[in-house]
Structures are given as C-alpha cells and as structure tokens.
ROZA-604314 format. One record per residue (C-alpha): y, x, z; residue number from 1. Coordinates in pm, whole numbers, plus 50000, padded with zeros to 5 digits. Layout:
BEGIN
     yy     xx     zz  resi
      Y      X      Z   NUM
...
This chain:
BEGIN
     yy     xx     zz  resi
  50194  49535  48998     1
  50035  49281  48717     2
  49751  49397  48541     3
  49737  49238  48202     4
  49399  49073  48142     5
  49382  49182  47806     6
  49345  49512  47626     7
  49695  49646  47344     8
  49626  49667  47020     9
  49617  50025  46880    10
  49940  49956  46728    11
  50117  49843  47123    12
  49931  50152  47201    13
  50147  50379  46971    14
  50410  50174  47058    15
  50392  50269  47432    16
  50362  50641  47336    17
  50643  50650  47180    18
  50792  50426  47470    19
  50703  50686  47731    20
  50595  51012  47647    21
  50367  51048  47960    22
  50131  50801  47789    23
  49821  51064  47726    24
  49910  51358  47966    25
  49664  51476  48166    26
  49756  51483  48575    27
  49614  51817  48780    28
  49380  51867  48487    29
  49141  51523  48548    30
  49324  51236  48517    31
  49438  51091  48188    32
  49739  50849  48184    33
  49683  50533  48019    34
  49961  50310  48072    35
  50273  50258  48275    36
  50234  49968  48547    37
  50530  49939  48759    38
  50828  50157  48904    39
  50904  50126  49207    40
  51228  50282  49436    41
  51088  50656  49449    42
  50794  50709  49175    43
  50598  50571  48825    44
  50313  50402  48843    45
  50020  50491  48579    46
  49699  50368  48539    47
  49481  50692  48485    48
  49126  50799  48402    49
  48930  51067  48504    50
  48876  51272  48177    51
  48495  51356  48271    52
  48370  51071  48478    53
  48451  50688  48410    54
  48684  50653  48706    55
  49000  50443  48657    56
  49280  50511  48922    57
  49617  50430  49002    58
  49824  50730  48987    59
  50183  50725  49109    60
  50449  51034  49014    61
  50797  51074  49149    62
  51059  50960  48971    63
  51211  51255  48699    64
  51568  51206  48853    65
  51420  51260  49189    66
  51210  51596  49158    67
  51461  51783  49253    68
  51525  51547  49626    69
  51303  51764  49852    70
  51357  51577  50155    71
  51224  51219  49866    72
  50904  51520  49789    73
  50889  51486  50146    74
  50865  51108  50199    75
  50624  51037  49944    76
  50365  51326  50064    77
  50383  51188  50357    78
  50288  50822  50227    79
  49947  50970  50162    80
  49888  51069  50536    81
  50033  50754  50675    82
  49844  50501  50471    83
  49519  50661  50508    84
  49591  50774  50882    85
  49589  50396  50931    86
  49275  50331  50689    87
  49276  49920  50681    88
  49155  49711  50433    89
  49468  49560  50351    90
  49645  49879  50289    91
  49626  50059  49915    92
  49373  50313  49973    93
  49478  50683  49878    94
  49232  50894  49727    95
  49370  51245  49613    96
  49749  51413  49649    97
  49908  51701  49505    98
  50097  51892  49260    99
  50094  51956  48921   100
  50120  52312  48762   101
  50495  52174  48657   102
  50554  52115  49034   103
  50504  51751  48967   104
  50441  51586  49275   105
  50102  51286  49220   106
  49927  51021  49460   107
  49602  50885  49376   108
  49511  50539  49441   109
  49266  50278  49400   110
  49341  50052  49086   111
  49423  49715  49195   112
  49409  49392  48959   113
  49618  49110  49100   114
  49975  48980  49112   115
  50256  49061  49352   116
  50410  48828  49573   117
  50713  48866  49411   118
  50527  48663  49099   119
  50400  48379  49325   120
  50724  48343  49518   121
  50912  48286  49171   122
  50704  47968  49117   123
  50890  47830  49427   124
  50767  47789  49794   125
  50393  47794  49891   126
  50216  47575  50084   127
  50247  47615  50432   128
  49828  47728  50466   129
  49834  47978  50179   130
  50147  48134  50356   131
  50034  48152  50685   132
  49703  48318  50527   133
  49892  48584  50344   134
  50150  48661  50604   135
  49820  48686  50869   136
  49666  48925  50704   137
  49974  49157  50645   138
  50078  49101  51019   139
  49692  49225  51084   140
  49769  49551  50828   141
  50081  49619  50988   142
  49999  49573  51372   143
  49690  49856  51261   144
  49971  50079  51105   145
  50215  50034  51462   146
  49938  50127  51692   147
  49907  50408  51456   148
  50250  50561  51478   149
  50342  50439  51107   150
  50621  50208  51032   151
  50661  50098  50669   152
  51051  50087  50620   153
  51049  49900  50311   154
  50810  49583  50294   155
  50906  49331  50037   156
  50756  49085  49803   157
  50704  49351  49521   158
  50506  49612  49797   159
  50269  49268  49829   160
  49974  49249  49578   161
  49748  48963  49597   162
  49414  49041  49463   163
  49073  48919  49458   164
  48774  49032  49683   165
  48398  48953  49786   166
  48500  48597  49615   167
  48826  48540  49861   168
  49108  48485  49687   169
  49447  48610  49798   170
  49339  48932  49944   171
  49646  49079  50050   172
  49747  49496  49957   173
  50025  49648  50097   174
  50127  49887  49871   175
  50437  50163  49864   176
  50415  50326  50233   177
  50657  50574  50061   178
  50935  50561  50273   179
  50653  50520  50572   180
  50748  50754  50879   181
  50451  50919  51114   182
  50753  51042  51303   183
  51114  51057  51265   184
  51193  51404  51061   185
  51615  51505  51066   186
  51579  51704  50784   187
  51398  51468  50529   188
  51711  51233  50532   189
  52044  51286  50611   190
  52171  51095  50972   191
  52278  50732  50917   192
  52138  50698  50540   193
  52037  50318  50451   194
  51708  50346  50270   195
  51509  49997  50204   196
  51608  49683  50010   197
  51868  49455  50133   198
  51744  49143  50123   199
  51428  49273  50329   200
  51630  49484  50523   201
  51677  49455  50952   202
  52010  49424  51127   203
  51952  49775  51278   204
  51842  49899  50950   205
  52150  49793  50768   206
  52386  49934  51021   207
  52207  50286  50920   208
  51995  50322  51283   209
  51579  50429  51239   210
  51351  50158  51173   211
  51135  50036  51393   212
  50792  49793  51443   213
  51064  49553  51517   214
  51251  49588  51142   215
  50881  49539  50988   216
  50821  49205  51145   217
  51203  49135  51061   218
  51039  49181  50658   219
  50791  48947  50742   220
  51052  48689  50848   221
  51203  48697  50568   222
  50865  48690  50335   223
  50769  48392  50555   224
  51145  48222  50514   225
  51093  48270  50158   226
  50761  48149  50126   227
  50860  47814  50342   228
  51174  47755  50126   229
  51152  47934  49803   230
  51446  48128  49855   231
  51587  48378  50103   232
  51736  48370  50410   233
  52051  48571  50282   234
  52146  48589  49910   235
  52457  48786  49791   236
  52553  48988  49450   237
  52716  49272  49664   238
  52472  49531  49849   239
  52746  49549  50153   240
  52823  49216  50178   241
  52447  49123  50175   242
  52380  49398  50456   243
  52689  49237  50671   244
  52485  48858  50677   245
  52205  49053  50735   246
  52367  49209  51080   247
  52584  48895  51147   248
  52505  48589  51003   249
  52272  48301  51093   250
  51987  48201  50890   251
  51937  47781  50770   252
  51699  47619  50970   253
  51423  47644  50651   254
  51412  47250  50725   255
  51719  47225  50672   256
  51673  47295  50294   257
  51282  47161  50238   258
  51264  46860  50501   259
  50862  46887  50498   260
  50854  47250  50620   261
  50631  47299  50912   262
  50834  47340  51260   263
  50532  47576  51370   264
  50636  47786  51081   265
  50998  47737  51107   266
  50993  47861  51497   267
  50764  48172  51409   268
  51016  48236  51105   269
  51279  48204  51254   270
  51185  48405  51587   271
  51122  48719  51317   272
  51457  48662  51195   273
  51629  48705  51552   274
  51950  48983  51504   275
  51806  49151  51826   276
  51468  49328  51800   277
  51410  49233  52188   278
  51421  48813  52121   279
  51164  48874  51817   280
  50839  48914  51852   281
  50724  49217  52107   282
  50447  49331  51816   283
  50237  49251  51558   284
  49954  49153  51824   285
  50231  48906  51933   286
  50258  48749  51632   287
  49935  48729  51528   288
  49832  48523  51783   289
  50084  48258  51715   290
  50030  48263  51339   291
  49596  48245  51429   292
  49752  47921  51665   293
  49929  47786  51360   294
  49599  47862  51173   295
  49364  47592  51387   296
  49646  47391  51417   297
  49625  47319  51031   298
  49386  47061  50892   299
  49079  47174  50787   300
  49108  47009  50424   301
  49470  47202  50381   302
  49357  47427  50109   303
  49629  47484  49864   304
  49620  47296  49516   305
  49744  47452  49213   306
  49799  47210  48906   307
  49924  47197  48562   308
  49983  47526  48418   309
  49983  47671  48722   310
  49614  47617  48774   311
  49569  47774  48421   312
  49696  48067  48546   313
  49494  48066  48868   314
  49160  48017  48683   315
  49227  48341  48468   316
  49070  48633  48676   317
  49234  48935  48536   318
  49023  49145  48332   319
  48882  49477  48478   320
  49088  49780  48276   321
  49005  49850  47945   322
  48709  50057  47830   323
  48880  50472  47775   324
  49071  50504  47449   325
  48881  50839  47484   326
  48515  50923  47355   327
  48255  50962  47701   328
  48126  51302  47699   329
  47810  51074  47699   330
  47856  50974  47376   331
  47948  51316  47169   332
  47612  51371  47110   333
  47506  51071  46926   334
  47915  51192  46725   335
  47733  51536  46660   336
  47421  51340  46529   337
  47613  51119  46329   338
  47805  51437  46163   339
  47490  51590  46082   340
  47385  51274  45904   341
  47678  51307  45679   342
  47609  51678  45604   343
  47287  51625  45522   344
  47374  51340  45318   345
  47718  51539  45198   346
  47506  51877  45041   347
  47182  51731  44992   348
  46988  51983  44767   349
  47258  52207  44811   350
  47416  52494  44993   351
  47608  52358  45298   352
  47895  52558  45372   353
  47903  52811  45605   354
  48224  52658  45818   355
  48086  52313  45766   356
  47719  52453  45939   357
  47961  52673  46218   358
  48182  52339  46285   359
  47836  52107  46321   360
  47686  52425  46508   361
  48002  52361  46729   362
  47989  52007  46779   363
  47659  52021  46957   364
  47713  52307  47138   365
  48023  52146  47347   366
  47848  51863  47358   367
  47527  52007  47601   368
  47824  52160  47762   369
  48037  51927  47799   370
  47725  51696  47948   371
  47597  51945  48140   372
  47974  51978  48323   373
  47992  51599  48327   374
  47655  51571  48568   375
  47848  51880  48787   376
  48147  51708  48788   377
  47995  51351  48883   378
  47755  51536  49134   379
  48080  51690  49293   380
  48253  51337  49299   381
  47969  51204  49516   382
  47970  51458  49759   383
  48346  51388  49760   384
  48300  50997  49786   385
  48044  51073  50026   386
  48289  51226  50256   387
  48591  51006  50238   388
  48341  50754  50336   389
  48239  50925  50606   390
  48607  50976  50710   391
  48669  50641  50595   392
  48418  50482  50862   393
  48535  50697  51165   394
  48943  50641  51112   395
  48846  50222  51047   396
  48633  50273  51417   397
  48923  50475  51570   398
  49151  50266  51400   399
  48945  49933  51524   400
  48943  50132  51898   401
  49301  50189  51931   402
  49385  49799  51762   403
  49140  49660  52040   404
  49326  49881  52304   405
  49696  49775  52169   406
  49619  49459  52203   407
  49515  49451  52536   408
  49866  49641  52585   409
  50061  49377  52424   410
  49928  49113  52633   411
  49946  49352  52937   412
  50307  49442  52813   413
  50376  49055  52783   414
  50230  48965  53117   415
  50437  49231  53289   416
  50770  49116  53136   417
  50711  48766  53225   418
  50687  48882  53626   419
  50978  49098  53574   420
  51124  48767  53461   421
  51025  48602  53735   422
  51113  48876  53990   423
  51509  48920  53839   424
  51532  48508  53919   425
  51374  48527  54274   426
  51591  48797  54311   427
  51895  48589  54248   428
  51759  48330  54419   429
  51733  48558  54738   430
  52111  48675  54685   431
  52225  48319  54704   432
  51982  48249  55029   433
  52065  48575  55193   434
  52442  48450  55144   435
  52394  48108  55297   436
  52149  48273  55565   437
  52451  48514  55659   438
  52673  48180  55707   439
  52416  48049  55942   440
  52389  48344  56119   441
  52727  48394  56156   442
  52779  48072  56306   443
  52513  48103  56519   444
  52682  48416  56649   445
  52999  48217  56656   446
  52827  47935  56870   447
  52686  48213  57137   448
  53018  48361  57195   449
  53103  48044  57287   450
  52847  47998  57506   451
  52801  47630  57286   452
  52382  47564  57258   453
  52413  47348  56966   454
  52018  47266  56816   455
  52155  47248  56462   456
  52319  47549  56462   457
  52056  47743  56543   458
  51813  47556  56357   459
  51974  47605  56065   460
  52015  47986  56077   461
  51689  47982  56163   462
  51565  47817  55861   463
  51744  48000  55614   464
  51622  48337  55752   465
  51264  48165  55728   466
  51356  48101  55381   467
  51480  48435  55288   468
  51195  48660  55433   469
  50951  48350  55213   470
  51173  48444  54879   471
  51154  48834  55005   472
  50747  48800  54956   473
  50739  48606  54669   474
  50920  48862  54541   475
  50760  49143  54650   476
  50477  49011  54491   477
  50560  48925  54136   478
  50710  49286  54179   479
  50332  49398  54257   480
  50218  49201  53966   481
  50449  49358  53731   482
  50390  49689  53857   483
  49993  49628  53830   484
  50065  49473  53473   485
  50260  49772  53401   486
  50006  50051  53516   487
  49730  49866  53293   488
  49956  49916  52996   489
  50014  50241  53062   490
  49691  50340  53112   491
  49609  50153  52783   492
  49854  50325  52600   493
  49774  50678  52727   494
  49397  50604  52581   495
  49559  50497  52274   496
  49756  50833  52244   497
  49447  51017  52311   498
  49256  50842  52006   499
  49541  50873  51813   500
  49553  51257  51857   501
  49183  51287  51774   502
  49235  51096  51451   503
  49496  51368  51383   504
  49273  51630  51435   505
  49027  51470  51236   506
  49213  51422  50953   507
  49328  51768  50919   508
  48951  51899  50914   509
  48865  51604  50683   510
  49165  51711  50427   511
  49058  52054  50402   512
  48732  51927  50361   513
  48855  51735  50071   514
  49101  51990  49933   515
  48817  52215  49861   516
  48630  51988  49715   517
  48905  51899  49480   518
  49003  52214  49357   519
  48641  52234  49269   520
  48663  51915  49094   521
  49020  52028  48945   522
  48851  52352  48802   523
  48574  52189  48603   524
  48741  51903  48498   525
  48993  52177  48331   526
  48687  52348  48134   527
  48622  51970  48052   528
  48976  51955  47841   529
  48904  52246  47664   530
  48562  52142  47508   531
  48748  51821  47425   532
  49009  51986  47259   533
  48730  52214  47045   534
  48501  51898  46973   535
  48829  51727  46876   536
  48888  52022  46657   537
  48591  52118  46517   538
  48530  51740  46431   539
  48847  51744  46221   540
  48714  52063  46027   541
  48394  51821  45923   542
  48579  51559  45827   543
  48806  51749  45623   544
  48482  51840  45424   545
  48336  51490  45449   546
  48566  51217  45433   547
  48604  51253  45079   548
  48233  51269  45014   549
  48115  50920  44850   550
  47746  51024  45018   551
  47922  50963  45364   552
  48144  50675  45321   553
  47880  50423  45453   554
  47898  50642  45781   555
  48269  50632  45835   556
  48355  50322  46026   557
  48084  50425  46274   558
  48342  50663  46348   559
  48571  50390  46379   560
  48746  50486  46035   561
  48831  50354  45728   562
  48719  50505  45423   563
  48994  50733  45289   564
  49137  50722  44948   565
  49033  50996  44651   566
  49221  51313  44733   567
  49351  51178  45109   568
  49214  51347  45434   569
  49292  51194  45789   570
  49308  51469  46033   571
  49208  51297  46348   572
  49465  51250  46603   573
  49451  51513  46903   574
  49393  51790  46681   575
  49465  52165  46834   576
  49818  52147  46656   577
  49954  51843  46862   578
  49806  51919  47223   579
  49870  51661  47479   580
  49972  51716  47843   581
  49798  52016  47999   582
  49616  52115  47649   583
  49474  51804  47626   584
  49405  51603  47286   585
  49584  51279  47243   586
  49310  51008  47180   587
  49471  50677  47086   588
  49492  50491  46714   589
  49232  50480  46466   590
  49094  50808  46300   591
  49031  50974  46601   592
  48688  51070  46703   593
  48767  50974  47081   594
  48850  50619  46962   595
C-alpha cells in the first residue's frame, strides 16, 4: 500500500466521505477511520486512529460481500495468529483482533509508509543487487514462518511493501498472511478450491492440491523472474489458461529476454520455478544460502542507481500520516478557555444566559474528564505495549531458536539426501558387479567340473567377488552416513516441535493476557466517544449564541472558522443529530471544533 506524502484538502476529505461511508466510523469503540489505503483479495484497508491516544494504525476489515463466508471469517482470524506466531521483523506486525458490535470482523496493524513491489516492478526490471537484497530478506521472513508451521499461500508483488528503517532503505514487509494456514482445516475451505493469484500461483496450487513451503519459494521465483526481466514468467488474459502454463509450460531462460541478466540469478530463478517441488529448492535455509553466495559474489560498488525522475521519486521520503482531523482531548481545554473568552467578551456587563453558563459549565467539565480518561487510557496502553513487548522478545528468541535449529536440519536434511544419492548409485553399481561376479563364478564352476585349472578363470571370479564385497562396504557406509545424517535431523526437528509447542502455549496465555487488557482499553475508550459527542454538542450550543456576536468575531478563526454572515449560524459538524459510527461525532471540514 502507498502512503501519500501529503495531507487532502478538507474538500478531498468530504470527497472521500461521500466516496466511502466508513470514512469517520469508529472500530470496537477506539479506533477512528481516516482513510481507505488498499483492498486487497479478502478485506479493506483503513488507516485508523485511536480516538483517545495519538496512535495511528492500520486497520484491515473483511470485505462487505464476504461477512457472511465463515470459513473467509475463519482465514483472516487466523492471519493474526500466524503472523505474530512467527514474530519477524519483516512480517506486518499485528497488534489487536476482534469483532465489532455489528459482527464486523477487524485486524490491527502497524501503519507502514512505503511502496509495494508491485510499484517498483512497473518501472521495469531492477538491478540485479537491489533484487537479490529484497528477495533475501523475504526468503529470511519466510524460512522463519516454515519452521513455524505457517505457509503464506498467496505472496505476490502487491503483499511486498518496501519501506524505510533505522536509515536502510528497502526494508522489506510482508503483508496479507490472510490466506496463511497454521494447519490444514477441511472445513474452512471446501476440498480442491484454488485460492491465490495466478500469476504467483505453484503448479500444485493450480491443480487445486494444499500449498506447501515449496509453492512459497515457487512465489519467490516468480518475484525474482520478474525482477530480472521486468515481466513474468507466464502472462495470459484467461485465469485457466494462465493456471495450465503454470502446471505445464516452461519458463524463458530470463537471458533469453535481457542478455545482461546475471546467470547466478538466472540458475537460482529458475531452480524456484522447477514444476516439481522436489528439484526446487529443499527450504528457505536452502535458498538463502545461495542468494547470501550471490550476495559476496557481487561487487562491492554494485549499489543500485536511480536517475532522472526516478531519483526524484526516491529522494521523497513519504510523509509520516497526517496530524488527527479530530481535536486531542489535550487540547479541549485551552477550546473551553477560548469559549469563555467569547462569553465574557459576548455579555460583558450583562446577564449571561443561563444555557450559555450550563453549555461553558459543560465544556470544562468533559474536558477534566475527558483528560483524566486520556492519562487511564494511555497508562493502560503501556502496560499493554509493555506486554506485547515482552511477548514480542520471547517468540523473536523462540523464533531465533527454532530458525538456528532448522537450519542445522536443512543442511542435515541436505547432507543425508546426498548419501542416499550416493548409496542408490553404489547400489546399481553393485547390481551390475554382482552380475558380472555371477558370470565369473559360474565359469569358474564350469572350469572345476571340468577338472580344467585355468589361472584366469579363477582369477577373474576372484576379482570380481573382491570387487563386490569392496562396493558392498562402500555402501554400507554411505548407508551409515545417511542414517547418522538422518537421526541428527530428526533429533533437530523433534527439538524444533518441542519449541514450537511452547510458543503455542505461550501465546495462548499471552492473548488472554492481552484480551483483558483490551476490553479494558475498549471500555474507556467508549466513555471517551461519549464526552466527545457532549463537548461536540455543547460547543455547538455556544456557538449558536456566539457566532453572531461582533464582540467574538476576532476569536473565531482560532476555532478554525470563518466569521459567519448577519443572521447565519454554522452548527459544527458532528453534532448529536448526525452521529458517526458507534455514536461517534464526525470531525472533518471546517466549522467543526475537532478541526
């Protein structure tokens, strides 16, 4: 998802609300939509704000057309405990999940400024260092998420967002681990349903079978073929006929269509894009090492360049999100002070009415509450921060654990095949000697029932049983080998199990942990929306009073209004008669006190 740098205009803003009506809603009672940024297969994607607290969030809600797919409802809770099951830096982080009062299923996730790959890739192909830099880190995010248990399913260029971090540019996000499975569940999809996007899509994925580790390094084949060549390995207008190359069809040699591609590259590509998971890469440890090969093989000085407009566009660091088109709770008291300037200013040396003094009475009264809820709230946020850190730090060391441990597997896992390799071609080897060896010896034989002593004879059948009892222990022992190499990675793998059940556990007690604490948050955050909506209201009663005033008309554009003309009174937007969302006030265009 692009984040626009720059911040609409109040009149975009209107435009956007009348665009999509979810523009202003408050999610679960604390987070305030603020604008749409992407769509994606199963939900919307809003940027949000906590209505208390200046937190800006990503908040993704499943689709309308889909609320009623259960086994979808499924899929995307289950993105939440997949992503942060795995916990790695280059995976969207997921901070909150749950349902509306409408039944509306959310996810909330960090806020991410950047570009997707998608973007970069329709510039055209990317230099062979900046590729192999990208695609390494989402191998490393991936191989985390395999040990794990979690395969994505659906890894494209759009579920790629390069963003900028600690001064490192290109800091890869995978985003969208919606169709992500912990564990293969029947009743979530029916059997033999294609789900994922062609183009990205494995061989076994097209032909309807479960996806695998294997059909996520297949994606990252065809990201890589796509970043060498500017163009994929498969391109057709019709979904069947593009899942048919995709089981059947050959890929170009990617030097075939850009003569300066790298043949490093091209092999690693290429070996991703094999129709049979077993001749691609065993795992993302496997890979990794041969793209961190590729890596040192590359000159030092082969940093990507970026000119002409291009480089513009690089230069331009995105803009953190706009400031809230909603008043702080910090700031309604210097609003209450500024309406009691106008009253005093309004009836000076004269009665003040008694609904004016009730409504400014009001104003400062929900705004000590509303302040004193904002220092619970943000005291209840920290504890909460506090312990997804805490959880945060144990699943990365598990995590770390259990990567460490895989990849001594993989290599294990590699080793071992390579003897079994060796031991099925000594074996043949043996069949072919034991066959000659039974001609010697049964000429031998033939030469004793003859009573004929011929040297050769003998000599011969000697030598090939010699030969055969030599290939019989040579292949006894790359059989040992494997078997040793085999026990290691079982062993390995029976430690990762075990760390991968006490993350499990762990996470349960963590979310509980955390669902408590949000419920809390929830529940304040709620009382939060209803002083809003009274400040919003009783502000409207002063101004009704006091926009006509000439006294006050100085004062007025620190409210961020116009003076109004004789006889005309601007009720500010968000008023109790047009609620918003779950009773909240809307809080956009100019007039309105949370401007």
């Amino acid at each position: 998802m692009t984040i626009r740098a720059d911040r609409p205009s109040s009149s975009a803003l209107k435009k956007k609300v009348t665009k999509d009506p979810l523009i202003g809603k408050v999610v679960a009672g604390r987070y305030r939509l603020e604008s749409r940024l992407g769509e994606g297969g199963m939900g919307l994607v809003y940027r949000a704000r906590h209505v208390l607290i200046d937190r800006v969030v990503a908040i993704k809600l499943i689709r309308p057309d889909l609320r009623a797919e259960t086994h979808l409802r499924a899929w995307m809770l289950r993105e939440a405990k997949a992503a942060n099951r795995v916990d790695h830096a280059h995976i969207i982080d997921i901070h909150d999940i749950g349902e509306t009062d409408e039944g509306e299923l959310y996810l909330v996730m960090e806020y991410l400024v950047g570009t997707p790959l998608s973007a970069e890739l329709a510039n055209g192909p990317m230099p062979i260092a900046r590729s192999v830099d990208v695609i390494e880190q989402m191998c490393a995010a991936l191989a985390r998420a395999h040990d794990l248990g979690v395969v994505h399913r659906d890894l494209k260029s759009d579920n790629i967002l390069l963003t900028e971090r600690g001064g490192r540019k290109d800091f890869v996000k995978i985003l969208d681990f919606g169709l992500a499975a912990l564990k293969r569940d029947a009743r979530l999809a029916p059997k033999g349903a294609i789900f994922g996007t062609p183009e990205y899509m494995s061989p076994e994925q097209s032909r309807g079978e479960d996806a695998s580790p294997s059909s996520d390094l297949y994606a990252i084949g065809v990201l890589f073929f796509e970043m060498l060549t500017g163009q994929l390995p498969f391109r057709s207008a019709d979904r069947e006929t593009l899942l048919k190359m995709q089981q059947t069809s050959l890929p170009a040699r990617p030097r075939d269509l850009r003569p300066d591609v790298n043949p490093v590259g091209e092999a690693i590509a290429l070996r991703l894009l094999a129709k049979a998971p077993k001749d691609r890469y065993r795992d993302g440890h496997h890979l990794q090492e041969d793209l961190k090969k590729l890596q040192r093989s590359l000159p030092s000085s082969t940093a990507w360049e970026v000119k002409g407009s291009d480089a513009a566009a690089a230069a331009s660091v995105p803009s953190p999100p706009p400031p809230p088109q909603t008043m702080p709770v910090t700031e309604w008291a210097s609003r209450a002070g500024l309406f009691t300037r106008m009253v005093s200013r309004a009836y000076y040396g004269r009665e003040t009415p008694q609904e004016v003094l009730l409504a400014l009475r009001e104003t400062w009264d929900l705004s000590a509450k509303a302040s004193r809820l904002e220092g619970e709230v943000s005291s209840l946020t920290r504890k909460l921060d506090a312990l997804e850190r805490r959880g945060r730090a144990l699943r990365a060391e598990i995590g770390r654990k259990v990567e460490d441990l895989a990849q001594e597997a993989s290599r294990a896992a590699r080793e071992a095949g390579g003897h079994a390799e060796d031991e099925r071609r000594i074996e043949e080897e043996q069949v072919a000697l034991e066959r000659t060896a039974t001609i010697a010896r049964a000429e031998a034989d033939a030469a004793l029932s003859l009573a004929r002593f011929d040297p050769i004879v003998f000599e011969k059948a000697g030598a090939a049983a010699a030969t055969v009892q030599a290939k019989r222990e040579q292949h006894e022992r790359y059989s040992g080998r494997r078997q040793e190499k085999e026990k290691v990675a079982r062993g390995l793998q029976r430690q990762i199990e075990q760390l991968r059940g006490q993350l499990s556990r762990y996470a349960e007690a963590l979310e509980e942990d955390l669902v408590r604490g949000r419920t809390q948050v929830g529940e304040r955050s709620r009382e939060g929306l209803k002083f809003e909506k009274d400040f919003t209201a009783a502000s409207n009663r002063l101004l009704a009073h006091l926009r006509d005033k000439p006294e006050c008309r100085e004062l007025l554009p620190e409210l961020g209004m116009e003076p109004a003309r004789p006889s005309t009174v601007e009720h500010l937007e968000g008023a109790p008669d047009s609620p918003d969302g779950d009773g909240a006030p809307s809080s956009q265009g100019r007039g309105d006190a949370f401007e």
